[in-house]
N, C-alpha and C positions, 0 to 999 in steps of 0.2 A: 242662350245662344240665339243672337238674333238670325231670324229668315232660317232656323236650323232647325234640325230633330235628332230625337237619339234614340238608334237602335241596339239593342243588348251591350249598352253602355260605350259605343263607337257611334263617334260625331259624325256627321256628311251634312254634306250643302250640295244642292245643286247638282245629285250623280256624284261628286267628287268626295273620295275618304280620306279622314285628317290622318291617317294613320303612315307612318313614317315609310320611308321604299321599303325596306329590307322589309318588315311585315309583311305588307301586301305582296311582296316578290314571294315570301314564304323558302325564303333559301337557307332559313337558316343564322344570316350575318346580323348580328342588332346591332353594329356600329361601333362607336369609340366608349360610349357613353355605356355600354351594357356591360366591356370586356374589359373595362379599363383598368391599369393597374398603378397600382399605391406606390407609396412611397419607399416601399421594401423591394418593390418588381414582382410582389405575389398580386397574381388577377384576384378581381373582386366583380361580384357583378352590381346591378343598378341596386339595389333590394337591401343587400348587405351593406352597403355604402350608404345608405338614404337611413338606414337604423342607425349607423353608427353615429353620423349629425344627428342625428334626432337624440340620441342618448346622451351626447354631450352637450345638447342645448339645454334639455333635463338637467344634468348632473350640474349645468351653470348657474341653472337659476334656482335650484337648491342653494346649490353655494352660495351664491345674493340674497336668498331667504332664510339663511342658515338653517336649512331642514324645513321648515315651515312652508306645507307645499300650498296653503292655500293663497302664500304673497307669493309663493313660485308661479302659480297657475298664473296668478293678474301681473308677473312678470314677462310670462309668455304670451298674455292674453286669450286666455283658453280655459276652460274650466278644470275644475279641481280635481274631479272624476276621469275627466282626460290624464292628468299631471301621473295620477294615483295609477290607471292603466298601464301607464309606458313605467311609471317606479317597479310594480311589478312583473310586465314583459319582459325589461331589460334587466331583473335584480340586481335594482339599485337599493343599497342600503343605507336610508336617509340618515341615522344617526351620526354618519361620521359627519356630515354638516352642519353640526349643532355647534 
């Protein structure tokens, strides 16, 4: 971050925090993006939403490497130890890709 610094992992410049209103307001509200709801109308928050892309980006590029996570990894561009991490987080079961 240029001309920046970072305290306990929150950005500022110049007196001012990058940190969104509702935060700093501390009320409670985190916006559209925290509460948003799917495609069924059941809320989901940011966390569960951002696992669930991440798992089907996984589960894609398995599917392009037919199981073989180490051309999954250099499909996603990331290492193989990463790919291998989230197969397990998300118990993904590589075999049906083969």
């Amino acid at each position: 971050m240029k001309n920046g610094n970072r305290v306990s992992g929150i950005g500022y410049r110049e007196g001012r925090s990058f940190l969104p209103d509702a935060r700093r307001r501390g009320d409670g509200n985190r916006g559209p993006l925290m509460n948003a709801q799917n495609k069924n109308g059941n809320t989901e928050n940011l966390k569960a939403r951002v696992d669930a892309y991440e798992r089907d980006l996984v589960m894609e590029a398995l599917r392009g490497a037919k199981g073989n996570q180490s051309h999954a990894a250099k499909l996603l561009g990331t290492s193989q130890r990463l790919v291998n991490y989230k197969i397990q987080k998300y118990g993904i079961d590589t075999s049906r890709f083969r």
